[in-house]
C-alpha positions as CSV (number, residue, x, y, z in Angstrom):
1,X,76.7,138.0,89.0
2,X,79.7,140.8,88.8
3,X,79.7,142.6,85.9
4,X,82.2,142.0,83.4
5,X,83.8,145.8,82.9
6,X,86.5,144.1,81.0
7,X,83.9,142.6,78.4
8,X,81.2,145.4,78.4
9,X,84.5,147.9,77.7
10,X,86.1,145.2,74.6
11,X,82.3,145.1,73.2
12,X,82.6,148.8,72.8
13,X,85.7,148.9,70.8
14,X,85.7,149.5,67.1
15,X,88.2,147.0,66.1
16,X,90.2,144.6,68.1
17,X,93.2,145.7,69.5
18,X,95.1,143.3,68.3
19,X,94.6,143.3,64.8
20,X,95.2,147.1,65.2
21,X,98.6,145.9,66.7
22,X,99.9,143.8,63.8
23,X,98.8,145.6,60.7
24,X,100.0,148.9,62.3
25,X,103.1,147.4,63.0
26,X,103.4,145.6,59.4
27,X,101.8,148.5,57.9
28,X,105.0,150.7,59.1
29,X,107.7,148.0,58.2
30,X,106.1,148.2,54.8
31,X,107.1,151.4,54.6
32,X,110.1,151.2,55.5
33,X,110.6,148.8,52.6
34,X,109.4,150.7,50.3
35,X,111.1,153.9,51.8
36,X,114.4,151.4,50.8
37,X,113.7,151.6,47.4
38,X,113.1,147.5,47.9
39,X,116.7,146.4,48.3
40,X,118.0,143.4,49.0
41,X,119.2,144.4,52.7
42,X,115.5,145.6,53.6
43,X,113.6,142.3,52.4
44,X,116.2,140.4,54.3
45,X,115.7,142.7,57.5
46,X,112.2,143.0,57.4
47,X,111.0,140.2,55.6
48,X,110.6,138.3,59.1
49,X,108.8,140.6,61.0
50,X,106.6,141.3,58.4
51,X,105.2,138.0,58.3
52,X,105.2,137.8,62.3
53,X,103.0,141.4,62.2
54,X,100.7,139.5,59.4
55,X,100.2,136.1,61.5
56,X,99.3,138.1,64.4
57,X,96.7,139.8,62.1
58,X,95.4,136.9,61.1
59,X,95.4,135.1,64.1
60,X,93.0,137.6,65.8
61,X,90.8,137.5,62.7
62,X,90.5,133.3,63.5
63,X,89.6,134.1,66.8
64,X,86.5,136.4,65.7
65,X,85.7,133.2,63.0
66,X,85.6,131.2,65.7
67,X,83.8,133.1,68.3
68,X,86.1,133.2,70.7
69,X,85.1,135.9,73.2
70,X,86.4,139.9,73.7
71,X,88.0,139.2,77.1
72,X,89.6,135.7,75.8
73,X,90.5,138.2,72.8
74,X,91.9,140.7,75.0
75,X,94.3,138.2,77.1
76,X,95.7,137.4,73.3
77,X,96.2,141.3,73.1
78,X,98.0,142.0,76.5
79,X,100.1,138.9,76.2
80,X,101.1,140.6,72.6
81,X,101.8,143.8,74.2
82,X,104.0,142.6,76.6
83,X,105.8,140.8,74.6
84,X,106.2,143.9,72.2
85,X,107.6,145.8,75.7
86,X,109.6,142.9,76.7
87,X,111.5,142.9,73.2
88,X,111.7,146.3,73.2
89,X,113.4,146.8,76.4
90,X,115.9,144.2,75.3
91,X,116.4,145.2,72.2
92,X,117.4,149.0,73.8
93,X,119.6,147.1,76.5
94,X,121.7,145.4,73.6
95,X,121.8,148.8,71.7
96,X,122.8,151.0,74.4
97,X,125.9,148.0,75.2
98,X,126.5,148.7,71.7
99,X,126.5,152.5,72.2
100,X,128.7,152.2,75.1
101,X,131.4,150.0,73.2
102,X,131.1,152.4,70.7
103,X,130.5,149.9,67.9
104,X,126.4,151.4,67.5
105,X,124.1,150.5,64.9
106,X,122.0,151.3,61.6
107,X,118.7,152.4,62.2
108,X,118.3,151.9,66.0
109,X,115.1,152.7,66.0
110,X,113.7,150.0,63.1
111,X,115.8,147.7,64.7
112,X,113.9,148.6,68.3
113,X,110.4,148.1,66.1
114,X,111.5,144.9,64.7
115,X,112.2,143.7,67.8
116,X,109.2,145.0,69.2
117,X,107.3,143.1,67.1
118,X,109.1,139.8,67.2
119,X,107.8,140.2,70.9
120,X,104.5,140.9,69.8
121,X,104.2,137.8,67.5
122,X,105.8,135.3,70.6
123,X,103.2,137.0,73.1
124,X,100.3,136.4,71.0
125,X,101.6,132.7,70.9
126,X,101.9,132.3,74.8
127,X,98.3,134.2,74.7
128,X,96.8,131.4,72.4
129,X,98.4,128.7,74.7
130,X,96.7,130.6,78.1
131,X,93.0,131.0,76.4
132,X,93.1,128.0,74.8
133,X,94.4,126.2,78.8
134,X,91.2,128.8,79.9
135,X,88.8,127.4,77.6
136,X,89.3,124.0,78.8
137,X,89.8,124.9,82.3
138,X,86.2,126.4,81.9
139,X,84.8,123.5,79.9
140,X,85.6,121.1,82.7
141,X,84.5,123.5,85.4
142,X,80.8,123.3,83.5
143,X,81.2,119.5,82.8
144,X,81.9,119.5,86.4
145,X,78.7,121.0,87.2
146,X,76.2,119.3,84.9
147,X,77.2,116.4,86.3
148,X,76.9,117.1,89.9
149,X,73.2,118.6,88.5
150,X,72.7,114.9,86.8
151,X,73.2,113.1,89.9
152,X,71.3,115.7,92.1
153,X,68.7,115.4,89.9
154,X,68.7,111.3,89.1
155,X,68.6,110.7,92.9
156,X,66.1,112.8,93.9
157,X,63.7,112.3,91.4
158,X,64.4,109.0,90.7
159,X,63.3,108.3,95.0
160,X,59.5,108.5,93.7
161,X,58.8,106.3,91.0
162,X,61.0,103.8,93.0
163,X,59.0,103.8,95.8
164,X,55.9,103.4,93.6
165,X,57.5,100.3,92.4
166,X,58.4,99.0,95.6
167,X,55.0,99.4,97.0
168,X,53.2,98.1,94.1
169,X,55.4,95.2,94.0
170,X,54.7,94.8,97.6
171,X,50.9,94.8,96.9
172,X,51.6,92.1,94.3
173,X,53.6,89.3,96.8
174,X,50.8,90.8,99.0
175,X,47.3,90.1,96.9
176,X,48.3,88.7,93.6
177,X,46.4,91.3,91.8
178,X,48.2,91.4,88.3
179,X,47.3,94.8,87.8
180,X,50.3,96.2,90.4
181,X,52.7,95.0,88.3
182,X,51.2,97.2,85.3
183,X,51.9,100.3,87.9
184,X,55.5,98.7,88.7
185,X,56.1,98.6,84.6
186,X,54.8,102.0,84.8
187,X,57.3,103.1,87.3
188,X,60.4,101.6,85.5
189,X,59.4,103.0,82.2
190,X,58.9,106.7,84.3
191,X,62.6,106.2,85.7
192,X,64.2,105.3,82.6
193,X,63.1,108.3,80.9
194,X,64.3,110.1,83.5
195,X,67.6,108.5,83.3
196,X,67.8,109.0,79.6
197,X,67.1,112.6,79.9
198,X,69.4,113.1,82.5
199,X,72.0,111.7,80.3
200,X,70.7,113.7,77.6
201,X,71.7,116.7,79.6
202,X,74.9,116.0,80.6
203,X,76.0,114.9,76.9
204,X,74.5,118.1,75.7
205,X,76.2,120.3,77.6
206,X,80.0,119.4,76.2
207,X,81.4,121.6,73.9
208,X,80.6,121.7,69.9
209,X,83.5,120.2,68.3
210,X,82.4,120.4,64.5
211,X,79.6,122.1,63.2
212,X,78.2,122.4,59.7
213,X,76.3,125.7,57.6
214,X,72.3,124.8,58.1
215,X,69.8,126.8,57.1
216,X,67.4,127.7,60.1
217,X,63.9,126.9,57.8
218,X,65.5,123.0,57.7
219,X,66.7,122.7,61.1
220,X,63.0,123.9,62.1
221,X,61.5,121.9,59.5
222,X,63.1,118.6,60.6
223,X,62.6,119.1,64.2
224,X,58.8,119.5,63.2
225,X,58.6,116.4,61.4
226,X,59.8,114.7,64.5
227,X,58.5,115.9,67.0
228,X,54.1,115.1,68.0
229,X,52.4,118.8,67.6
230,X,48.9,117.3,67.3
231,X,47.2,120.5,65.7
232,X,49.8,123.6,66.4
233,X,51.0,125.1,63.7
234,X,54.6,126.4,62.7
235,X,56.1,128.9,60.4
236,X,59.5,130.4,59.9
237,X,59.6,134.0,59.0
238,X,63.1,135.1,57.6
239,X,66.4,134.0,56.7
240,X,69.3,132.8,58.1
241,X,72.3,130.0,58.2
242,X,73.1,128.5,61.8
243,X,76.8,127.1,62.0
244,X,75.9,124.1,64.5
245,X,75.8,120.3,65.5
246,X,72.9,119.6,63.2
247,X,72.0,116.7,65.4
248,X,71.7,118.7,68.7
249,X,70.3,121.9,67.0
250,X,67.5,119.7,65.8
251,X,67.2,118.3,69.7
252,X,66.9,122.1,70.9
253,X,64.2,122.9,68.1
254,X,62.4,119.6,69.4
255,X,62.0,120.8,73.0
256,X,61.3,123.9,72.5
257,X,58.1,122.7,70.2
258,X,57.1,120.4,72.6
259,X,57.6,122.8,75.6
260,X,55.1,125.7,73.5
261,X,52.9,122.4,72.6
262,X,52.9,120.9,76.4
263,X,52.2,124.4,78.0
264,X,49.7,125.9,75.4
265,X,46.4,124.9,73.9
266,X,45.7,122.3,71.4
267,X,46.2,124.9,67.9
268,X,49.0,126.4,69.4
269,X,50.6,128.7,66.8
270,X,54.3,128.8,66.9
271,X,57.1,131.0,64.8
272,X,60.8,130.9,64.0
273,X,62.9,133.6,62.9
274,X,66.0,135.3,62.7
275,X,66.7,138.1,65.3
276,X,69.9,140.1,66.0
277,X,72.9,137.9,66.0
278,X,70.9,134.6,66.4
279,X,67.3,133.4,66.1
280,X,64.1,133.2,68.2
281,X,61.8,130.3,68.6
282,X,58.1,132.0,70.2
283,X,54.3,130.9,70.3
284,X,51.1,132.3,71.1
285,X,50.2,130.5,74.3
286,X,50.2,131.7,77.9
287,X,54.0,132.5,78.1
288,X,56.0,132.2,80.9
289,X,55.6,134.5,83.7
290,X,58.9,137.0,84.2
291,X,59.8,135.4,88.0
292,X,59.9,132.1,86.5
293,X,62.0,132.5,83.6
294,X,65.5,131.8,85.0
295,X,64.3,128.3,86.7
296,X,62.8,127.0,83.6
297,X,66.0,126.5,82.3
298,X,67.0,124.9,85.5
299,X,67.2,121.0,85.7
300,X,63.9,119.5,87.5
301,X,62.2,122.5,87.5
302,X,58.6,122.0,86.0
303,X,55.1,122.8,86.5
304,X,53.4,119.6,85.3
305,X,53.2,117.1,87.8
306,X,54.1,114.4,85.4
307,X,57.2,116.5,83.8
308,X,60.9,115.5,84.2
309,X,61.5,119.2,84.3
310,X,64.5,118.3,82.2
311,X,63.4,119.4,78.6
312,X,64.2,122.9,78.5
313,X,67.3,122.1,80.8
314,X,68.9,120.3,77.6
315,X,68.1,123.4,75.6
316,X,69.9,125.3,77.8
317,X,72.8,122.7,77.6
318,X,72.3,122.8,73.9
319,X,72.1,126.5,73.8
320,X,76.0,126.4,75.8
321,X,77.5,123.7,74.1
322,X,77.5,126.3,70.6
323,X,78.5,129.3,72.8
324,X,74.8,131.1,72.6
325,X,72.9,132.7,75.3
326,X,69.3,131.8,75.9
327,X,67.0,134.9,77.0
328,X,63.2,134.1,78.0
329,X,60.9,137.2,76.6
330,X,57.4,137.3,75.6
331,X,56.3,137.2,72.7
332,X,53.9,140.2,70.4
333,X,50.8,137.9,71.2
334,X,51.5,137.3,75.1
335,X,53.3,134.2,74.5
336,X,57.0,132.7,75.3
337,X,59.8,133.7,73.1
338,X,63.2,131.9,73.5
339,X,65.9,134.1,72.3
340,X,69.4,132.2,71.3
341,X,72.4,134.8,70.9
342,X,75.9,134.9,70.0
C-alpha cells in the first residue's frame, strides 16, 4: 500500500488549517469593526463576512465531531483557499477598473479581504459537496467489494456441504438407510449458517448511519451474556464511552469472545479496556502468530476444519462500518489482542 504523505503530513499539524483560515480571517474583520469605533457602515460591511469566516470555523470543527478524516479535511481546506484566491483576484480586477476610471474606492484592501473570504466561505461549500460525493464514492467502492467477497465466498464454500448432501441423498434412494438423511440435514443446516454469515458480512460492512454514547463495560457486558463462554472468564479494566451502532458493537464484542473462547483453552481469561483513541479486546490463550494476522481478518480464512472462517471477517466489517482500524498484537501474557482505533 502507498503511503499516504498527504495524511501522515495533516496528522502532524497542530490545528487544522482551515479553522486557522476562518477565525484568522474573522479575527481581523473584528478588528476592523472595532478599529471603526462600531458604526453603522462597518456592521453593514462586515457583518456578512463575519459570519461566512465563523461558518467556515465551525464547519471544520463538525468535520473533527464527526470524524471525518485529515485528507477529506484537507480537500475542504484547498477548495477554501482557492476560493479565497479566486475572490481575491476578482475582487483586484474590479478595483483596478475602478482605479483606471478613476472613480477608486474606500479601503481597497478590506474590501480585497472581504472578498477573499466570501471566496473562502463558497470554497469550503463546493469542498463539503466533493468529500461528501468522495465518501460515497468510497462507500460503494467497499460495498462493491464485500459483495464480490460474499459471493466468492458463498460459492466456494458452499460446493462442500452440497456435495455431502448430494451424496448422502444418493446413499439414501441407494440403501434406504435413514441415517443419510441425518448427514443431508446436517449439510443444509452447515450451508445455511454459512449463508447467514455471509450475509452477516456484507450487512456489516455498510456505513454507520446513527450511533448512540455506550459505555464500553455494557457493550462488553451484554455481548457476554450472549454469547456461550463455558468457563472463560472476562473483565473490563478502565473507562471509556464508545459512540456506535449498539447492535453491531455488541456483534463485534460477540466474535471476538467466541474467537479467544474457540482458539484457547477451556478457562480462557479474557480482558477489555480502553487504549489510545479506542479500546482493546485480548486473552490469555495461544495468540495468533504475526504471519497470520492480516488473513484472519480475511473472509474464509480459518484454521478449524469445521469454521466458516467468517467470524472475525464481520469484525473487521464491523470494525469499518464505525470508521476504526483493527490491529492484531499480542497480548502481556502471550495471547491475541485486537486493537480497534480511530
Amino acid at each position: 500500500m502507498v503511503d499516504d504523505w498527504v495524511s501522515e503530513i495533516g496528522d502532524q499539524l497542530p490545528v487544522s488549517p482551515l479553522s486557522v483560515l476562518g477565525f484568522v480571517l474573522a479575527a481581523t474583520i473584528g478588528v476592523r469593526i472595532a478599529g471603526e469605533s462600531v458604526t453603522t457602515q462597518a456592521l453593514l460591511e462586515s457583518i456578512f463576512p463575519l459570519v461566512t469566516a465563523t461558518a467556515v470555523v465551525l464547519a471544520d470543527r463538525f468535520l473533527v465531531a464527526q470524524g471525518i478524516s485529515i485528507r477529506d479535511r484537507l480537500t475542504v481546506f484547498a477548495y477554501a483557499l482557492g476560493g479565497f484566491l479566486a475572490a481575491f483576484v476578482v475582487t483586484s480586477l474590479h478595483l483596478y477598473v475602478a482605479y483606471l476610471e478613476g472613480t477608486g474606492a474606500h479601503s481597497p484592501l478590506y474590501l480585497l479581504l472581504m472578498g477573499g473570504t466570501l471566496g473562502v466561505g463558497a470554497g469550503t461549500i463546493a469542498g463539503l459537496f466533493d468529500i461528501k460525493q468522495r465518501i460515497a464514492t468510497r462507500e460503494a467502492r467497499r460495498q462493491s467489494e464485500r459483495l464480490e467477497e460474499f459471493a466468492s465466498v458463498v460459492s466456494h464454500d458452499l460446493r462442500n456441504p452440497l456435495s455431502v448432501a448430494q451424496g448422502r441423498l444418493d446413499a439414501a434412494f441407494q440403501t434406504g438407510k435413514a441415517e443419510h438423511l441425518t448427514e443431508v440435514d446436517a449439510a443444509l443446516v452447515r450451508m445455511d449458517n454459512l449463508i447467514e454469515e455471509s450475509l452477516s458480512v456484507a450487512r456489516s460492512g455498510t456505513q454507520v448511519e446513527e450511533t448512540y454514547d455506550v459505555p464500553l463495560a455494557e457493550l462488553a457486558g451484554d455481548a457476554w451474556a450472549a454469547t456461550e463462554t463455558a468457563d472463560a472468564t472476562y473483565e473490563v479494566v478502565g473507562h471509556r464511552t464508545l459512540q456506535v451502532d449498539p447492535l453491531r458493537a455488541k456483534r463485534l464484542f460477540e466474535n471476538c469472545f467466541r474467537n479467544s473462547v474457540a482458539h484457547g483453552s477451556d478457562d480462557v481469561h479474557i480482558r477489555v479496556g480502553p487504549c489510545s483513541s479506542g479500546f482493546f479486546i485480548e486473552d490469555d490463550g495461544p495468540g495468533i502468530p504475526e504471519d497470520e494476522r492480516e488473513m484472519v481478518l480475511e473472509q474464509g480464512y480459518s484454521t478449524a476444519a469445521d469454521g466458516s472462517g467468517l467470524g472475525l471477517a464481520i469484525v473487521r466489517a464491523i470494525a469499518d462500518a464505525h470508521g476504526w482500524s483493527v490491529t492484531i498484537t499480542e497480548s502481556e501474557s502471550g495471547g491475541a489482542r485486537f486493537e480497534f482505533t480511530n
